[in-house]
C-alpha positions as CSV (number, residue, x, y, z in Angstrom):
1,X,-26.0,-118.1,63.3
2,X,-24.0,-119.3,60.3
3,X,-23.4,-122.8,62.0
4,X,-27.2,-123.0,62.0
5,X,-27.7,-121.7,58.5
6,X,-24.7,-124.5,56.6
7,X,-27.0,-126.7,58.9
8,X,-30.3,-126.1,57.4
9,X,-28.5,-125.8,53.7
10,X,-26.7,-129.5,54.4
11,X,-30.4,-130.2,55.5
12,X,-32.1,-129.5,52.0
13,X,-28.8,-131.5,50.5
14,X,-29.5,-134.4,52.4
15,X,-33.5,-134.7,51.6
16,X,-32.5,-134.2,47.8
17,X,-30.0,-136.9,47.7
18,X,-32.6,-139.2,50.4
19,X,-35.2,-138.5,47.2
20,X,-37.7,-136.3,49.6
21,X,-40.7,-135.0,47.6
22,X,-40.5,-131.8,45.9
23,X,-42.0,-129.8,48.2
24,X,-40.2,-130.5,51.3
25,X,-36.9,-129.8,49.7
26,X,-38.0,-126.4,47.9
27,X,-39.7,-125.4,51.3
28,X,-36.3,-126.1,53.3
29,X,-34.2,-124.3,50.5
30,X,-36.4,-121.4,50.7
31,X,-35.6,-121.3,54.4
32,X,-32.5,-121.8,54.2
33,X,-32.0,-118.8,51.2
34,X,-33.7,-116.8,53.4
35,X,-31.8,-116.5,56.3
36,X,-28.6,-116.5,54.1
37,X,-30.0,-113.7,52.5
38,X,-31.0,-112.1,56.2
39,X,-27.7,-112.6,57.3
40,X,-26.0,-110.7,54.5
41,X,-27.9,-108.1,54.6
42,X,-27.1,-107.3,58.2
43,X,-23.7,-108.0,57.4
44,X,-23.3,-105.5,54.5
45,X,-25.4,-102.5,56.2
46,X,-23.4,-102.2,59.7
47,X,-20.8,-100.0,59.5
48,X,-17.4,-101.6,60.4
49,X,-15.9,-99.3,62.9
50,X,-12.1,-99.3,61.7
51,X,-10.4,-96.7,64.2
52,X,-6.0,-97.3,64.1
């Protein structure tokens, strides 16, 4: 999931430095905030299960 997430972020680099329209890079930005955001949230509510 984070391979596919740095993927979609490298995406909306890419179409800002090819000079994409505005739209297209904000719309593949928000995506990509998104799911980062998704992701942490799962990641910061599970419980780590840290039996020694």
């Amino acid at each position: 999931m984070d391979t596919l997430i740095f993927a979609v972020i490298l995406l909306s680099v890419w179409l800002t430095a090819r000079g994409s329209r505005r739209r297209t890079v904000l719309s593949v930005w928000t995506v990509a905030l998104c799911a980062t955001l998704l992701l942490f949230i799962h990641h910061s509510a599970t419980k780590l299960p840290l039996n020694f």
